[in-house]
C-alpha positions, 0 to 999 in steps of 0.5 A: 719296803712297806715303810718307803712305800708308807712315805708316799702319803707323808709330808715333807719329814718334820725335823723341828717343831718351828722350822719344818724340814731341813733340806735333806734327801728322803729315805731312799731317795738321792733328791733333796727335799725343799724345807717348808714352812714351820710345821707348827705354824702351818698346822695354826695359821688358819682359824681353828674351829672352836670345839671347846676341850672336844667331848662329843656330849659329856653328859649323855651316858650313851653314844650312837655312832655310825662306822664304815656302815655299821651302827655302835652303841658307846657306853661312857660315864658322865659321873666319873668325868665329873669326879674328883678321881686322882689320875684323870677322868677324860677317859670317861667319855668319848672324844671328837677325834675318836669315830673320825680316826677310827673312820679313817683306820676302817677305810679298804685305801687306809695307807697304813694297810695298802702300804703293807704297814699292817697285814693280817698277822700284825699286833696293834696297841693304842695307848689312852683309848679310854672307854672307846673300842671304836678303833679296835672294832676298826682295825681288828678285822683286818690283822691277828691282834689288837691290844686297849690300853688305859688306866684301870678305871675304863676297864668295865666299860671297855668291857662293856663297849665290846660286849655291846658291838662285838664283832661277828666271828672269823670262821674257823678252819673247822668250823666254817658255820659258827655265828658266834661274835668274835672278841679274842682278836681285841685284848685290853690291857692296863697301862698307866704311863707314869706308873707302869713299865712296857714289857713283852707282856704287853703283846703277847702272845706277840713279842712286840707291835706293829704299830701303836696308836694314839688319840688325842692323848695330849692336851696338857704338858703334863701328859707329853713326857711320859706319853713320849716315854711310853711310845719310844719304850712301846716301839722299842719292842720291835728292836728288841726282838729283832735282835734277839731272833735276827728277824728283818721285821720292819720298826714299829710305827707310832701314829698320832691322831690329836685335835688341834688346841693350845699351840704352845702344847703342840709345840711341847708335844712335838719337840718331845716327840721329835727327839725320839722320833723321825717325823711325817704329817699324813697329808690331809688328802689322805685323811677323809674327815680327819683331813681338815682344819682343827685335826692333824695325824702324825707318824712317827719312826724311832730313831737309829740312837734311841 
């Protein structure tokens, strides 16, 4: 099974945000785990390196990034970071934890594909992707859809940020030699998770997702109920459709990727997530550049109750 398979780049399973693990066997395993330390303070006990809020550069209009080999060009918008907009600016411009998760997603050995989480007929949703394409351009290669998610005022340059790095075209069956670039694959889609309800709109022409993802979209408490709210109803889904056609298919999976600040936000985040969620940290061996201090990657399962 993909999930159990999943499970073998995973940490001990968090069952609280301060005490780590209990001391219960693992899916499919007769074994019985031994309880770590706290997760929050192993995530915390080493010096985190000062990034301030985590802008890669507020105040350029434009980002060079290079992923798995390949030259990005980023549009992003000082101005209305700067601005006094109801709801929000941080989407404006890119965040630290953006290309390192999207390096991450783009690598042949991502545990997400090779555990079989993620195979070429799966929908993907990331919720607060902002003005930043990069995991979609990341992942999109690899399965059938791939869905943007954030408030209205990134749209354009969304729009824009795939225009400008589109990727080249799946060769269609009667057509092996078009050159045209490839953009259907990639979808944005509004979601304001204090205002909007998740339907099976959302996914379509899909039901529900595979997977949803999630980039530093925590960093005030704020933001960590209605973030939490937005990931159970968006892996609800999945449950949904399996009992409205009987199909086996496996739960959608909700992976975090967050850079590291106030502990005590961690700490909310966390124990919301928890109570929706059956928790694993992706170990940091598994994580290329993500995989140091200052960065964690979290995964989560919903829970038989919710």
């Amino acid at each position: 099974m993909p999930f159990e398979d999943l499970l073998s780049v995973l940490g001990e399973e968090v069952n609280d945000a301060d005490e780590g693990s209990l001391h219960v066997p693992l899916p499919g395993s007769s074994q019985l785990t031994s309880p770590p330390a706290p997760e929050t303070f192993l995530l915390y006990s080493t010096p985190i390196p000062s990034q301030n809020l985590g802008f890669i550069d507020p105040k350029a209009t434009s980002l060079d990034i290079t992923l798995a080999d390949r030259d990005f060009t980023i549009y992003q918008s000082p101005t209305v970071l700067g601005s006094t907009r109801v709801g929000g600016t941080t989407g404006a411009v890119l965040w630290q934890v953006a290309p390192l998760f999207a390096e991450w997603l783009s690598s042949p050995t991502n545990p997400l594909f090779t555990s079989g989480i993620l195979t070429p007929s799966s929908t993907v949703l990331e919720l607060g992707c902002g003005v930043s394409p990069l995991n979609a351009l990341a992942v999109a290669p690899r399965i059938s859809q791939y869905v943007l998610s954030d408030q209205n005022y990134v749209q354009k340059l969304v729009a824009r940020n795939l225009s400008a790095n589109a990727l080249p075209a799946r060769r269609p069956r009667s057509e092996a030699g078009s050159e045209s670039t490839r953009t259907e694959s990639i979808q944005f889609r509004p979601l304001d998770w204090e205002r909007h309800q998740v339907t099976p709109s959302l996914a379509a022409p899909a039901s529900s997702f595979d997977a949803v993802l999630a980039t530093d979209c925590v960093y005030n408490y704020a933001l960590v109920e209605p973030f939490v709210q937005t990931c159970a109803d968006v892996c609800a889904l999945r449950r949904a459709a399996a009992d409205g056609n009987g199909a086996g298919e496996g739960p959608c999976l909700c992976v975090v990727a967050q850079q590291l600040r106030s502990d005590d936000v961690f700490r909310s985040w966390l124990d919301a997530f928890m109570t929706r969620f059956r928790v694993w940290r992706v170990r940091g061996d598994s994580l290329g550049g993500l995989g140091r201090d200052g960065f964690a990657v979290h995964v989560g399962a919903l829970r038989d109750d919710q």
